[in-house]
Residue, then its C-alpha position, 0 to 999 in steps of 0.5 A: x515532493x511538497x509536503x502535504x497533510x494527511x488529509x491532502x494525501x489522496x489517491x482516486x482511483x478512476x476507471x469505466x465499464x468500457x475501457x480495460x484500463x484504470x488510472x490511478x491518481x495519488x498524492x500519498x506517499x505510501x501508495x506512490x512507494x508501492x505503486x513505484x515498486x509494481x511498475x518496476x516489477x511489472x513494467x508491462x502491466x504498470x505504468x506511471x504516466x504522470x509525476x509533479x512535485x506532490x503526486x503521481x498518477x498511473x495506469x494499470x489493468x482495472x482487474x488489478x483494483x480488488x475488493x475484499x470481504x472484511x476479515x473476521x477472526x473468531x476469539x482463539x483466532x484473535x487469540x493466537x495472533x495477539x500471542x504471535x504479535x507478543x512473541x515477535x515484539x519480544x525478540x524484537x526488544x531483546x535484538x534490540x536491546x543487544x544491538x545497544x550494548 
């Protein structure tokens, strides 16, 4: 695939009150791996209908689109994933720095 810049890197997502399906257009590397892996996964629901040198497009139930609420994390929340994310950045350091001996 040719190299693009991150802003050429988009992915449309196009579907209509009318029809089930929804086709999604992409051109970011990212989405097109995890687009990949869904139609493997799931080859009746997924479907890959297009590919040129830098994009992919691909059609899928339009129920697979979601939207989400933003996630909200009170303070002890916040707290408690940051003393996670220390706690596996700390063995990740120390696997490391074993593997390097």
């Amino acid at each position: 695939m040719s190299k693009l810049t991150r802003y050429e890197q988009e992915t449309i997502i196009n579907f209509n009150a009318g029809e089930q399906m929804a086709t999604v257009y992409t051109a970011d590397p990212a989405v097109i791996r995890n687009l990949d892996s869904l139609v493997i996964d799931f080859p009746d629901t997924f479907k890959c209908i297009k590919v040129n040198s830098i994009s992919k497009t691909y059609e899928m139930p339009k129920s697979s689109v979601t939207y989400r609420k933003p996630r909200r994390l009170s303070a002890e929340q916040r707290e408690a994933a940051k003393q996670r994310m220390k706690k596996i950045n700390n063995v990740a350091v120390c696997i490391d720095n074993v593997a390097h001996k």
